[in-house]
C-alpha positions as protocol buffer text, in pm:
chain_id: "A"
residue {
  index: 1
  type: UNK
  ca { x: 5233 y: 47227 z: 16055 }
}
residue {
  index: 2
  type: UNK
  ca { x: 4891 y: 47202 z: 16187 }
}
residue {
  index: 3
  type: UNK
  ca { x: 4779 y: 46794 z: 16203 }
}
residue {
  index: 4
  type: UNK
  ca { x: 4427 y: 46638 z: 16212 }
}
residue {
  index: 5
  type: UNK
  ca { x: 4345 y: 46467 z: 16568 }
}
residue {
  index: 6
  type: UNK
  ca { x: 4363 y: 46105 z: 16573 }
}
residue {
  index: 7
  type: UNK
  ca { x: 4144 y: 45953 z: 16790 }
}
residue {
  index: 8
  type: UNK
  ca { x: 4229 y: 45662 z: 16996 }
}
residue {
  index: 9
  type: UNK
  ca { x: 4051 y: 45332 z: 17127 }
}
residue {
  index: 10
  type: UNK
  ca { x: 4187 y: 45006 z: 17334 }
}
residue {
  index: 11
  type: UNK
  ca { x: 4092 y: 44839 z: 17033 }
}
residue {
  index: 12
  type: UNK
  ca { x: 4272 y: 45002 z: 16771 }
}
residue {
  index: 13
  type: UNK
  ca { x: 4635 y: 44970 z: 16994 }
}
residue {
  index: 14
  type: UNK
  ca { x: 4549 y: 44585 z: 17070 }
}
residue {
  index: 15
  type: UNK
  ca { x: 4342 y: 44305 z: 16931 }
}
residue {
  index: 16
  type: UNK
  ca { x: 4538 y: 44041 z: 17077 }
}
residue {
  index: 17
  type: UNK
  ca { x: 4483 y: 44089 z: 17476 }
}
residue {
  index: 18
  type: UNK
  ca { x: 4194 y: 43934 z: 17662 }
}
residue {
  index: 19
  type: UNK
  ca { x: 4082 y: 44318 z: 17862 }
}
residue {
  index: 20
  type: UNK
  ca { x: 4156 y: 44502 z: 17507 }
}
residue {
  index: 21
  type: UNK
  ca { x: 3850 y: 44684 z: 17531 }
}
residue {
  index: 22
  type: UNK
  ca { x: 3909 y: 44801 z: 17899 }
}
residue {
  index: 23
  type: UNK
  ca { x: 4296 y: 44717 z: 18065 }
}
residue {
  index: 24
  type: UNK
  ca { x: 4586 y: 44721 z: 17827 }
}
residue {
  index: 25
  type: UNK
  ca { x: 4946 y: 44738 z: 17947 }
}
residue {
  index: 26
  type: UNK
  ca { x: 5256 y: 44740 z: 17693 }
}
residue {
  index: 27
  type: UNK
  ca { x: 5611 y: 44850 z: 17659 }
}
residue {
  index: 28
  type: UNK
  ca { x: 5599 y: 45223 z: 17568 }
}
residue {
  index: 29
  type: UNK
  ca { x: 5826 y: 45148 z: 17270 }
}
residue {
  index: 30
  type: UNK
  ca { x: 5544 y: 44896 z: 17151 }
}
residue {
  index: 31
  type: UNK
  ca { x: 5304 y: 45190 z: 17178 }
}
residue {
  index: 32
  type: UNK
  ca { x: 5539 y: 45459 z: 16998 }
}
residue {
  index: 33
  type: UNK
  ca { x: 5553 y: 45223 z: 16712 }
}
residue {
  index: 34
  type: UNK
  ca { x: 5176 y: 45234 z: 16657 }
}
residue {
  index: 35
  type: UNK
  ca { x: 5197 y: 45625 z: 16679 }
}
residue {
  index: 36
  type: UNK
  ca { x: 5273 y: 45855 z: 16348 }
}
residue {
  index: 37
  type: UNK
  ca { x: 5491 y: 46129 z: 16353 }
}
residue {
  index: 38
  type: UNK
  ca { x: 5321 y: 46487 z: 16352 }
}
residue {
  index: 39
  type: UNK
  ca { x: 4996 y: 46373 z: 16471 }
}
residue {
  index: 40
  type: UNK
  ca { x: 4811 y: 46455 z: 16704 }
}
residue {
  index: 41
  type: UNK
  ca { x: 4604 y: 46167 z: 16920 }
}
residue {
  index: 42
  type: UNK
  ca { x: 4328 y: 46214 z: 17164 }
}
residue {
  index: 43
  type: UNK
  ca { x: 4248 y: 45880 z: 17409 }
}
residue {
  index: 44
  type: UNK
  ca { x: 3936 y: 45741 z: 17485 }
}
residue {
  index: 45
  type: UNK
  ca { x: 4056 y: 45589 z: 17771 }
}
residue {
  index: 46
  type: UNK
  ca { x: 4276 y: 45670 z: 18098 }
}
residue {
  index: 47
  type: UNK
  ca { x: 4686 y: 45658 z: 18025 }
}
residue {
  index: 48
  type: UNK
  ca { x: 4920 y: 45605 z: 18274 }
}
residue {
  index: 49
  type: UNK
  ca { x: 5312 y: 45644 z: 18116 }
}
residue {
  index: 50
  type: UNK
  ca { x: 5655 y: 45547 z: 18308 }
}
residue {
  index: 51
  type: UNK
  ca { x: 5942 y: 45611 z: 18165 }
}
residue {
  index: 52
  type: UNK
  ca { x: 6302 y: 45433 z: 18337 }
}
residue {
  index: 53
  type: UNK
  ca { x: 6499 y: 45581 z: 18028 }
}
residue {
  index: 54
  type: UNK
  ca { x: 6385 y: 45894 z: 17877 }
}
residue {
  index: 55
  type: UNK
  ca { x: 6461 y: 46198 z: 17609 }
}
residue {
  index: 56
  type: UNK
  ca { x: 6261 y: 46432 z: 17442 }
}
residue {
  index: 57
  type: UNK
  ca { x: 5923 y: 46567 z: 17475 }
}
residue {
  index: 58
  type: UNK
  ca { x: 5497 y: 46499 z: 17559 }
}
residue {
  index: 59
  type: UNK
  ca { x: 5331 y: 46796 z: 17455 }
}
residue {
  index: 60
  type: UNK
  ca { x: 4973 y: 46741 z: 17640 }
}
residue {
  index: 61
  type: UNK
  ca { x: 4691 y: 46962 z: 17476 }
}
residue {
  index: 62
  type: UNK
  ca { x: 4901 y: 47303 z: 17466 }
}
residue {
  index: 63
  type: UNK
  ca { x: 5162 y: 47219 z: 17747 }
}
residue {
  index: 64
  type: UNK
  ca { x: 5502 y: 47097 z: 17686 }
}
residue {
  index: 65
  type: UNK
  ca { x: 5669 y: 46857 z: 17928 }
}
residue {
  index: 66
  type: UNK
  ca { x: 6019 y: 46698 z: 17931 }
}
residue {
  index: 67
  type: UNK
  ca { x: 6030 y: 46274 z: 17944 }
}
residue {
  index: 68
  type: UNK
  ca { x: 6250 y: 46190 z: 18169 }
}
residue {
  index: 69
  type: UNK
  ca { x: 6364 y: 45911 z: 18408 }
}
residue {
  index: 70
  type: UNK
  ca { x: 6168 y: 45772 z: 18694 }
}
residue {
  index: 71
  type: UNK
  ca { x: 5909 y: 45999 z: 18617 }
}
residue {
  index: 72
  type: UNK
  ca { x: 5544 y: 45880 z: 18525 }
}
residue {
  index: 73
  type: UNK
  ca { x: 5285 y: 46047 z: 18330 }
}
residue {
  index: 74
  type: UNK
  ca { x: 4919 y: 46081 z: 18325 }
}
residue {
  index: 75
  type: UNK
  ca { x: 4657 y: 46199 z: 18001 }
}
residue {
  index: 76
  type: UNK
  ca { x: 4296 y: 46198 z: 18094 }
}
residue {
  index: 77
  type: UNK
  ca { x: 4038 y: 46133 z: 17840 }
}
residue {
  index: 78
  type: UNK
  ca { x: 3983 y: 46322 z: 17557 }
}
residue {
  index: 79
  type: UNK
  ca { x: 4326 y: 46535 z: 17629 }
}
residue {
  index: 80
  type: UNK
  ca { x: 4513 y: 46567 z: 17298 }
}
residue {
  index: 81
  type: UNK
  ca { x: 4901 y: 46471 z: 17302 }
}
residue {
  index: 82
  type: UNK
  ca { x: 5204 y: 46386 z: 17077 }
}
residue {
  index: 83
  type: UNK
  ca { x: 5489 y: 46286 z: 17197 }
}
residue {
  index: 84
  type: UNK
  ca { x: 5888 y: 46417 z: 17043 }
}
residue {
  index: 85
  type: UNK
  ca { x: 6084 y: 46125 z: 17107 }
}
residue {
  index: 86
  type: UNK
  ca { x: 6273 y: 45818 z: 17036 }
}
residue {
  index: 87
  type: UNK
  ca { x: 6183 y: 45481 z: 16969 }
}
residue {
  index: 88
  type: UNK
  ca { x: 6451 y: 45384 z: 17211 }
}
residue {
  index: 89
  type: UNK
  ca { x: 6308 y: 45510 z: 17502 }
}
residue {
  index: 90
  type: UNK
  ca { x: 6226 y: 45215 z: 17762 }
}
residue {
  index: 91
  type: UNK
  ca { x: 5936 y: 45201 z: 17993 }
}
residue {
  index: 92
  type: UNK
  ca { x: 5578 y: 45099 z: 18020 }
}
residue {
  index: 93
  type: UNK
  ca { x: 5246 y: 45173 z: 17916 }
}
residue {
  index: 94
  type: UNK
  ca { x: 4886 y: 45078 z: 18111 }
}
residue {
  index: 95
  type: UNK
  ca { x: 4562 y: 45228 z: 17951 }
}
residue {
  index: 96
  type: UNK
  ca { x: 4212 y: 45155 z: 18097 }
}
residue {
  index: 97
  type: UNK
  ca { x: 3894 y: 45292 z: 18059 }
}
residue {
  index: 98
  type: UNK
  ca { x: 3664 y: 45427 z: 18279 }
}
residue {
  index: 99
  type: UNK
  ca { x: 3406 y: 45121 z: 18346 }
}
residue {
  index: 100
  type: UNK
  ca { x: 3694 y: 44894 z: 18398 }
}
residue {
  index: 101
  type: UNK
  ca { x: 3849 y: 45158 z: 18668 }
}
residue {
  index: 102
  type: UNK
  ca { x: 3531 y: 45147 z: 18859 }
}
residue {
  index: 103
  type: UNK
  ca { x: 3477 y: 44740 z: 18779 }
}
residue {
  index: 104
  type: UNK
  ca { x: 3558 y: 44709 z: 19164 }
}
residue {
  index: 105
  type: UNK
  ca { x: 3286 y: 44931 z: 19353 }
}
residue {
  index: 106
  type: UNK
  ca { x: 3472 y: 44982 z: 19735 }
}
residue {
  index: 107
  type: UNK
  ca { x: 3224 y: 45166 z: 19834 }
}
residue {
  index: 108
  type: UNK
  ca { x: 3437 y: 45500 z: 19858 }
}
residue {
  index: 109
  type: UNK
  ca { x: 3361 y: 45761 z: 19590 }
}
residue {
  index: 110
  type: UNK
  ca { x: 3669 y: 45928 z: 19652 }
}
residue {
  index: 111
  type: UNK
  ca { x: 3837 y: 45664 z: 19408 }
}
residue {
  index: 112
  type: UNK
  ca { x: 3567 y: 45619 z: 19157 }
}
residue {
  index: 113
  type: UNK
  ca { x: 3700 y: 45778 z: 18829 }
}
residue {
  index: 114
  type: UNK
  ca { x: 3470 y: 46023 z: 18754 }
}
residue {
  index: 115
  type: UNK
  ca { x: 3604 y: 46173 z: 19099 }
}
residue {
  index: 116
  type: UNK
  ca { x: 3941 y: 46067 z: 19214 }
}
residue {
  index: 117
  type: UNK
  ca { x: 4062 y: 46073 z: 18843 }
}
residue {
  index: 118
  type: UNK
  ca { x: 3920 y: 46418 z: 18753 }
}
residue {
  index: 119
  type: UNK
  ca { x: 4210 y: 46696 z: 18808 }
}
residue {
  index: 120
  type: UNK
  ca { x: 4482 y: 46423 z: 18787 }
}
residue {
  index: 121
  type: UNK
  ca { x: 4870 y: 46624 z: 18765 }
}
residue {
  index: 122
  type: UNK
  ca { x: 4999 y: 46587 z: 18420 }
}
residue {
  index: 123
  type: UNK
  ca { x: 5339 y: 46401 z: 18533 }
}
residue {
  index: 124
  type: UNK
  ca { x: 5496 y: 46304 z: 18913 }
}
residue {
  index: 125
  type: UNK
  ca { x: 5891 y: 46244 z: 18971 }
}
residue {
  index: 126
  type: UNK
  ca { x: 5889 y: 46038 z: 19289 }
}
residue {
  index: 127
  type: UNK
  ca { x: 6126 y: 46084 z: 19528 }
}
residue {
  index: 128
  type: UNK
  ca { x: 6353 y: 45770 z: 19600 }
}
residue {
  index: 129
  type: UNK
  ca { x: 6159 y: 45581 z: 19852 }
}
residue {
  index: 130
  type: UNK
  ca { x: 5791 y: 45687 z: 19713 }
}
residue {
  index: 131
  type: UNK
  ca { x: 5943 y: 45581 z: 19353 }
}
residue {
  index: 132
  type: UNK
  ca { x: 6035 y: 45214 z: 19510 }
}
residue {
  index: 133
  type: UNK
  ca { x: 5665 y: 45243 z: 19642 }
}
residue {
  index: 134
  type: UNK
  ca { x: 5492 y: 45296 z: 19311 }
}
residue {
  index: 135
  type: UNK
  ca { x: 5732 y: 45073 z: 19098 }
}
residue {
  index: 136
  type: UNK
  ca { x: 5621 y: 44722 z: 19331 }
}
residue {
  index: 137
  type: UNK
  ca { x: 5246 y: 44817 z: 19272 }
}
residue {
  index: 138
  type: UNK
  ca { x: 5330 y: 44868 z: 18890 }
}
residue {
  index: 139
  type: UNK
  ca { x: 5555 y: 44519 z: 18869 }
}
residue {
  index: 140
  type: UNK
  ca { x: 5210 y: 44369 z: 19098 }
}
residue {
  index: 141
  type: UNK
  ca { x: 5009 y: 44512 z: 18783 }
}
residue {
  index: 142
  type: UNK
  ca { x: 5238 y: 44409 z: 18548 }
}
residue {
  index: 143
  type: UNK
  ca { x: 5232 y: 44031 z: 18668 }
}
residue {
  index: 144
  type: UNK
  ca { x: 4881 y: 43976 z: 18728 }
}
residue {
  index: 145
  type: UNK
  ca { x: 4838 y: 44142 z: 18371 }
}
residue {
  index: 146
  type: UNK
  ca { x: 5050 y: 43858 z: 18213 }
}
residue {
  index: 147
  type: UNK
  ca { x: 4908 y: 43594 z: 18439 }
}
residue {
  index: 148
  type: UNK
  ca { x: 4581 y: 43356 z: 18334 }
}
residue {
  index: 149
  type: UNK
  ca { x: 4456 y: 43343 z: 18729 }
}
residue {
  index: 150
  type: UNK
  ca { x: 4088 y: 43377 z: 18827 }
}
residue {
  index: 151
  type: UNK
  ca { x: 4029 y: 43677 z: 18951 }
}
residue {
  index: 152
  type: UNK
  ca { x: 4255 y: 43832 z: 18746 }
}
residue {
  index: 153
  type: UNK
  ca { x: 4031 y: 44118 z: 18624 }
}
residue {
  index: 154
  type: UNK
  ca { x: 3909 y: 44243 z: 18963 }
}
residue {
  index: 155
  type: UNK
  ca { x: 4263 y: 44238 z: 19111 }
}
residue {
  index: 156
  type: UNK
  ca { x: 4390 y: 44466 z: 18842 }
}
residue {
  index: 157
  type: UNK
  ca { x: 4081 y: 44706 z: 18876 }
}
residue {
  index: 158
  type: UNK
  ca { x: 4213 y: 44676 z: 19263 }
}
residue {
  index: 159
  type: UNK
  ca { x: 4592 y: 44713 z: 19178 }
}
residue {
  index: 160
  type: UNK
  ca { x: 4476 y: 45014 z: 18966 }
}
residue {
  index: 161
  type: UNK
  ca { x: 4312 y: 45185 z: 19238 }
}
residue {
  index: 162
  type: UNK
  ca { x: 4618 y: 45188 z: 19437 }
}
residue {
  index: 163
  type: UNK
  ca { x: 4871 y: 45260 z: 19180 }
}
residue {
  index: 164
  type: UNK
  ca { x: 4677 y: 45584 z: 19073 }
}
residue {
  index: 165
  type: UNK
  ca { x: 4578 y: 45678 z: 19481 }
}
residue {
  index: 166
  type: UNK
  ca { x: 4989 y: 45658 z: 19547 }
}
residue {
  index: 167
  type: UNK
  ca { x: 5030 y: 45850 z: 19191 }
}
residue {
  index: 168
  type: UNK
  ca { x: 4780 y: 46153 z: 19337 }
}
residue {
  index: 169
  type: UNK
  ca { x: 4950 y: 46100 z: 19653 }
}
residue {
  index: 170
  type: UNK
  ca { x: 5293 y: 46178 z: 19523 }
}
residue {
  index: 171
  type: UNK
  ca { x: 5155 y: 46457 z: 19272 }
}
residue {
  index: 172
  type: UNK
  ca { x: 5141 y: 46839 z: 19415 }
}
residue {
  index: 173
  type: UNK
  ca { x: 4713 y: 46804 z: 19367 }
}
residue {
  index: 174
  type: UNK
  ca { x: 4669 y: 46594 z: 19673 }
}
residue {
  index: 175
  type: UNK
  ca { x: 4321 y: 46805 z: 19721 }
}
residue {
  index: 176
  type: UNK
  ca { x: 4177 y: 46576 z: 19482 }
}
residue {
  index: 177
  type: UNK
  ca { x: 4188 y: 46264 z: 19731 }
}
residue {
  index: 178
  type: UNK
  ca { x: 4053 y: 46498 z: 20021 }
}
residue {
  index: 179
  type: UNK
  ca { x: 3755 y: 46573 z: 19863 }
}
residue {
  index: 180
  type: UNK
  ca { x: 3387 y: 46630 z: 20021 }
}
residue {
  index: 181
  type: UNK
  ca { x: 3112 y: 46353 z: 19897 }
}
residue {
  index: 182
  type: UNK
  ca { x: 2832 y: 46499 z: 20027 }
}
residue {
  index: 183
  type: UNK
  ca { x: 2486 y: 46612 z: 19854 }
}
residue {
  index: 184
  type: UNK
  ca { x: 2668 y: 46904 z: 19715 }
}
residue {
  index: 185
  type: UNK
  ca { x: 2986 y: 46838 z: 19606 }
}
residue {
  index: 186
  type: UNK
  ca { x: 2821 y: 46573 z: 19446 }
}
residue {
  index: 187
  type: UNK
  ca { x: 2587 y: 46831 z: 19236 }
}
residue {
  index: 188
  type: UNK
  ca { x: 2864 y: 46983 z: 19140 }
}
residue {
  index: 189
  type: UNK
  ca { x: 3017 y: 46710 z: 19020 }
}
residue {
  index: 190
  type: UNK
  ca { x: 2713 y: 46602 z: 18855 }
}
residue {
  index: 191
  type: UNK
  ca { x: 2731 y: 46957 z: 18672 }
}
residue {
  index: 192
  type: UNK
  ca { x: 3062 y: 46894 z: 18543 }
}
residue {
  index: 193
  type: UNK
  ca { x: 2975 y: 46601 z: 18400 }
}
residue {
  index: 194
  type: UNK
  ca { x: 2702 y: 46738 z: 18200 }
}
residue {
  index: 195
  type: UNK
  ca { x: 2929 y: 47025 z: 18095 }
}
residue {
  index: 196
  type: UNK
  ca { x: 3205 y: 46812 z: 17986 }
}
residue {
  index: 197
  type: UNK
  ca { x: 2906 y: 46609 z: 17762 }
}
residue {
  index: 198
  type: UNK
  ca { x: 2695 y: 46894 z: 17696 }
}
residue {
  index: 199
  type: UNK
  ca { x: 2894 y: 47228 z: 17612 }
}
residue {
  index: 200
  type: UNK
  ca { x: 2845 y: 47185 z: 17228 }
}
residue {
  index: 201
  type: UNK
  ca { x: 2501 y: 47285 z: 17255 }
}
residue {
  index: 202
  type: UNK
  ca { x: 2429 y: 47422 z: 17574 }
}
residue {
  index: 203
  type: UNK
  ca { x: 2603 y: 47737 z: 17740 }
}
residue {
  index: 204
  type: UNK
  ca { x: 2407 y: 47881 z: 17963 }
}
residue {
  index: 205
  type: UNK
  ca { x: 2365 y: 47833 z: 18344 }
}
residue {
  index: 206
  type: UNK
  ca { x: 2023 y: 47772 z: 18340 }
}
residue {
  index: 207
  type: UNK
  ca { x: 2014 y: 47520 z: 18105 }
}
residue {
  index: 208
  type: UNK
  ca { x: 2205 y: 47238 z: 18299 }
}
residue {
  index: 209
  type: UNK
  ca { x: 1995 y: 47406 z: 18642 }
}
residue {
  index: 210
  type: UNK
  ca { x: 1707 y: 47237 z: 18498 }
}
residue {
  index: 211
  type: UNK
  ca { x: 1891 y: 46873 z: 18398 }
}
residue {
  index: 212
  type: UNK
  ca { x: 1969 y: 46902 z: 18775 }
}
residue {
  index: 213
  type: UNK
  ca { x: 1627 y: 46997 z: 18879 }
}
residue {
  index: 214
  type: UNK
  ca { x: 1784 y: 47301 z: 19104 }
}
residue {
  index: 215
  type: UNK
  ca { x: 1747 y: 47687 z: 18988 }
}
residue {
  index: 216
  type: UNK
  ca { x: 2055 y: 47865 z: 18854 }
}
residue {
  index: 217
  type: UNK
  ca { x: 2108 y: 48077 z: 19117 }
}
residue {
  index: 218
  type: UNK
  ca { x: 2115 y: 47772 z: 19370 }
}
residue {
  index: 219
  type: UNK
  ca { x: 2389 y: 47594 z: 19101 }
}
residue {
  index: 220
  type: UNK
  ca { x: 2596 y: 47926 z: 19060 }
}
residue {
  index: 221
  type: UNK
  ca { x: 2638 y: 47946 z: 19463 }
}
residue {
  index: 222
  type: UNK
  ca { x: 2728 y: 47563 z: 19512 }
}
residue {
  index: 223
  type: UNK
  ca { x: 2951 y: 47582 z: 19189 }
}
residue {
  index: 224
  type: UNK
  ca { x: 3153 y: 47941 z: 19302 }
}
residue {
  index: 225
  type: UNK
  ca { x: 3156 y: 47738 z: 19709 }
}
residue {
  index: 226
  type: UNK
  ca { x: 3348 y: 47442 z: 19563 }
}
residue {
  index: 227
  type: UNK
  ca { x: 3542 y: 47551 z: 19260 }
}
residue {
  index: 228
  type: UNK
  ca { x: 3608 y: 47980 z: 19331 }
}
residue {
  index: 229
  type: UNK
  ca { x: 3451 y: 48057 z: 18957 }
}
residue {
  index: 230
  type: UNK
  ca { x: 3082 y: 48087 z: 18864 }
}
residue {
  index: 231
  type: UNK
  ca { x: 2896 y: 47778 z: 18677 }
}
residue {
  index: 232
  type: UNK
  ca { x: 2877 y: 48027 z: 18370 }
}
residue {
  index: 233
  type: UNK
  ca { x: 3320 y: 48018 z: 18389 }
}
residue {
  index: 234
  type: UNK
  ca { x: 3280 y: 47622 z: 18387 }
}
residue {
  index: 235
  type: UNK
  ca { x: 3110 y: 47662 z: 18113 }
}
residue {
  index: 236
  type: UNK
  ca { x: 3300 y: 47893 z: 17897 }
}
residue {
  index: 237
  type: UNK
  ca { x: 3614 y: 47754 z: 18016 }
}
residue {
  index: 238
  type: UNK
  ca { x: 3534 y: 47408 z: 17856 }
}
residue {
  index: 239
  type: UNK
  ca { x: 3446 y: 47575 z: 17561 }
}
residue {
  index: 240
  type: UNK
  ca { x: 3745 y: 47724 z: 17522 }
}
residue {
  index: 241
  type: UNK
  ca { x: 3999 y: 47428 z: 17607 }
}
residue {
  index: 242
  type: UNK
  ca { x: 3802 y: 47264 z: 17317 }
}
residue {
  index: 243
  type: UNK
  ca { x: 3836 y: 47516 z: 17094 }
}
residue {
  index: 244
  type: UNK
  ca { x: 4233 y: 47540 z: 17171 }
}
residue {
  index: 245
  type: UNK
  ca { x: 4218 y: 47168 z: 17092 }
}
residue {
  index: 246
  type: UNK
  ca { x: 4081 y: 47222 z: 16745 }
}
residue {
  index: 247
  type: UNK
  ca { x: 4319 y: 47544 z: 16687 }
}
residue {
  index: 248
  type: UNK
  ca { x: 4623 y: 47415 z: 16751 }
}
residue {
  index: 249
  type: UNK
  ca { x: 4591 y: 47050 z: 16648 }
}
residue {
  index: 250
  type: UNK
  ca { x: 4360 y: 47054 z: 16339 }
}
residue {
  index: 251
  type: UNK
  ca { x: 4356 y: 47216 z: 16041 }
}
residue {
  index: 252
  type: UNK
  ca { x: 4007 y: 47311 z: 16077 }
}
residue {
  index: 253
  type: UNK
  ca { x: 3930 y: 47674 z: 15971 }
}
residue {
  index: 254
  type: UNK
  ca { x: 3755 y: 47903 z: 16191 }
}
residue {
  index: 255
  type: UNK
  ca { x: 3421 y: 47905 z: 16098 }
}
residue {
  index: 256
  type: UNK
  ca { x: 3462 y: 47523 z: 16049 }
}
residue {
  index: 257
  type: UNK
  ca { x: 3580 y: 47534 z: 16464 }
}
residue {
  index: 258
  type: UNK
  ca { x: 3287 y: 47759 z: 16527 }
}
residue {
  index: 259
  type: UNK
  ca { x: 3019 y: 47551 z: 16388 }
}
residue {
  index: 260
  type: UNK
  ca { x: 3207 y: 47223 z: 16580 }
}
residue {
  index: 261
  type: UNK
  ca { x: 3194 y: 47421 z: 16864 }
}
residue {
  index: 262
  type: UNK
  ca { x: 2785 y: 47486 z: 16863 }
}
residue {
  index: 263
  type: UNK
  ca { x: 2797 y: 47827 z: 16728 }
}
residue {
  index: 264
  type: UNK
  ca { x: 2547 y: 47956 z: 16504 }
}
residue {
  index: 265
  type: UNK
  ca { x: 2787 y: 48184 z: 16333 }
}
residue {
  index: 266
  type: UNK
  ca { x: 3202 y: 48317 z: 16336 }
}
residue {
  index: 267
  type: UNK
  ca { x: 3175 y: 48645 z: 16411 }
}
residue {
  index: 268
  type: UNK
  ca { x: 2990 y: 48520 z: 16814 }
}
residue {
  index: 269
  type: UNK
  ca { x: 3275 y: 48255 z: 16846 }
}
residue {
  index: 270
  type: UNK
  ca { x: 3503 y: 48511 z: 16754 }
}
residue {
  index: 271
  type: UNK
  ca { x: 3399 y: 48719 z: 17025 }
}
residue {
  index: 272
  type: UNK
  ca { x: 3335 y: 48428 z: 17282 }
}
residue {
  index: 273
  type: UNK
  ca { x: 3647 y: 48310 z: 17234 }
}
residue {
  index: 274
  type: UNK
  ca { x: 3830 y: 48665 z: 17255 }
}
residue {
  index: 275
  type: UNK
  ca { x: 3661 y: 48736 z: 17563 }
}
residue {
  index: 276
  type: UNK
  ca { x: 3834 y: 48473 z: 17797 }
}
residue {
  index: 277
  type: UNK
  ca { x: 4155 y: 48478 z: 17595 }
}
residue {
  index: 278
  type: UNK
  ca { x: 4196 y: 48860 z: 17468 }
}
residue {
  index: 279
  type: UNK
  ca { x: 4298 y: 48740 z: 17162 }
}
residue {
  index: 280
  type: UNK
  ca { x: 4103 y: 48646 z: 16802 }
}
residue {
  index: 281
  type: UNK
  ca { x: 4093 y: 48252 z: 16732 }
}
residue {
  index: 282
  type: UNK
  ca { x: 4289 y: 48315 z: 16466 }
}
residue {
  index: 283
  type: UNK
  ca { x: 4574 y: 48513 z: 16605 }
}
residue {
  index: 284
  type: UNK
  ca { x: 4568 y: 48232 z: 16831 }
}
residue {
  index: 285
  type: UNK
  ca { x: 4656 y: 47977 z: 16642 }
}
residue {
  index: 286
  type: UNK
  ca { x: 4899 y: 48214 z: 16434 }
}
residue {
  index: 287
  type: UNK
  ca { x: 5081 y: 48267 z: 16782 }
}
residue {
  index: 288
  type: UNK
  ca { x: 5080 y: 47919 z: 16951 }
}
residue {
  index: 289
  type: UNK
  ca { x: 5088 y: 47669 z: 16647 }
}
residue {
  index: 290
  type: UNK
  ca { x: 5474 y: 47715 z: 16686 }
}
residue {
  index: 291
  type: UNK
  ca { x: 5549 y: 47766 z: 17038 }
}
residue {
  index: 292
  type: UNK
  ca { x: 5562 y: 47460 z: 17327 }
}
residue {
  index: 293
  type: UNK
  ca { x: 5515 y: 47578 z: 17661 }
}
């Protein structure tokens, strides 16, 4: 069965907590219990999940993934999840947003969020002595969450920082700490940005050139440098993960999808869509709805 897509704020899960709208932390089982079976949810924040007893399932926009001990999760924004589990499961839940990640500026822009937190691995399972590691800075967050200290706010955004730099450090993605800040990485970043706002209503390569202030042909050679696909794959490929979104957790028709999706009619999604997948939207959803990867 095909559900809607919930989506998500700080505010909703907690109205009680001082940093609702920015820093939340909670037992997970707290957080299952505000969750409904079948549906599908989609943050508007960060999630960081750790689970120290664990069965069943996450299932993290069309990607299955077992829960299991000692093993922590992350879901980025806007990433669409339900989870097939108990309420008995034990372990811990922090959720921040973006602003109150980067509340702390250190002056390095290889932890700012809209960098460090970008291509995050969906889960790590530390091994013994990195897992002793990344519990102490998660008890550290976990106390200075409960506490009434001054300071308290920018010593979590701190805590954060190092909790999710030791979770990228023990993930198989540790490319995304080593990354380049210079003029051009940072374009490309900039590009992605706009893409991950923008790709409703703008699909062409030219069209973000000129929000940039750099011709398309300039964009499509720093874009294929740093990333190995052309700015007109970033694109499409953001398209697309959207429009999986919508087909296998909504019960949006087609032509309903293809209108949310910026197109002007469903025959050219059709075809937009088929051309990166080699399948129709429809047969899509007829073959995945079903299946967990």
């Amino acid at each position: 069965m095909i559900s809607n897509i919930i989506s998500l704020t700080l505010k909703k899960l907690d109205k009680s907590s001082e940093t609702r709208n920015e820093f939340l932390m909670m037992p997970f089982s707290d957080f299952y219990k505000k969750l409904t079976s079948e549906v599908h949810y989609k943050n508007k924040f960060y999630a960081v999940l750790f689970f120290r007893r664990a069965e069943g399932s996450v299932v993290i926009d069309n990607r299955e993934f077992a829960l299991d001990v000692n093993r922590f999760f992350f879901i980025n924004y806007n990433q669409v999840y339900s989870f097939k589990c108990s309420e008995s499961n034990e372990g811990d839940v922090i959720f921040f947003t973006k602003s109150f990640y980067n509340h702390v500026y250190t002056g390095n822009k290889m932890i700012r969020s809209d960098t460090a937190l970008r291509n995050v691995s969906p889960f790590i399972s530390p091994k013994s002595d990195n897992l002793f590691d990344i519990n102490r800075t998660f008890l550290e967050l976990h106390n200075e969450y409960q506490s009434k200290r001054k300071s308290k706010k920018e010593i979590l955004c701190l805590l954060l920082k190092v909790l999710m730099l030791k979770y990228i450090r023990n993930s198989s993605k540790k490319n995304v700490i080593d990354r380049s800040v210079d003029h051009k990485k940072k374009l490309v970043d900039d590009f992605n940005d706009l893409v991950n706002v923008h790709y409703k209503e703008l699909k062409t390569t030219s069209k973000y050139a000129d929000q940039l202030n750099i011709n398309s042909s300039y964009l499509n050679t720093l874009v294929k440098e740093f990333l190995d696909i052309t700015a007109g794959q970033v694109i499409k490929n953001r398209v697309i993960l959207e429009a999986e979104r919508l087909l296998l957790h909504t019960s949006l028709s087609i032509i309903e999808i293809s209108y949310e999706l910026g197109f002007n009619d469903n025959s050219h999604f059709g075809k937009y869509f088929k051309s990166v997948k080699g399948i129709s939207p429809n047969n899509f959803r007829i073959a995945h709805v079903n299946i967990r990867f």
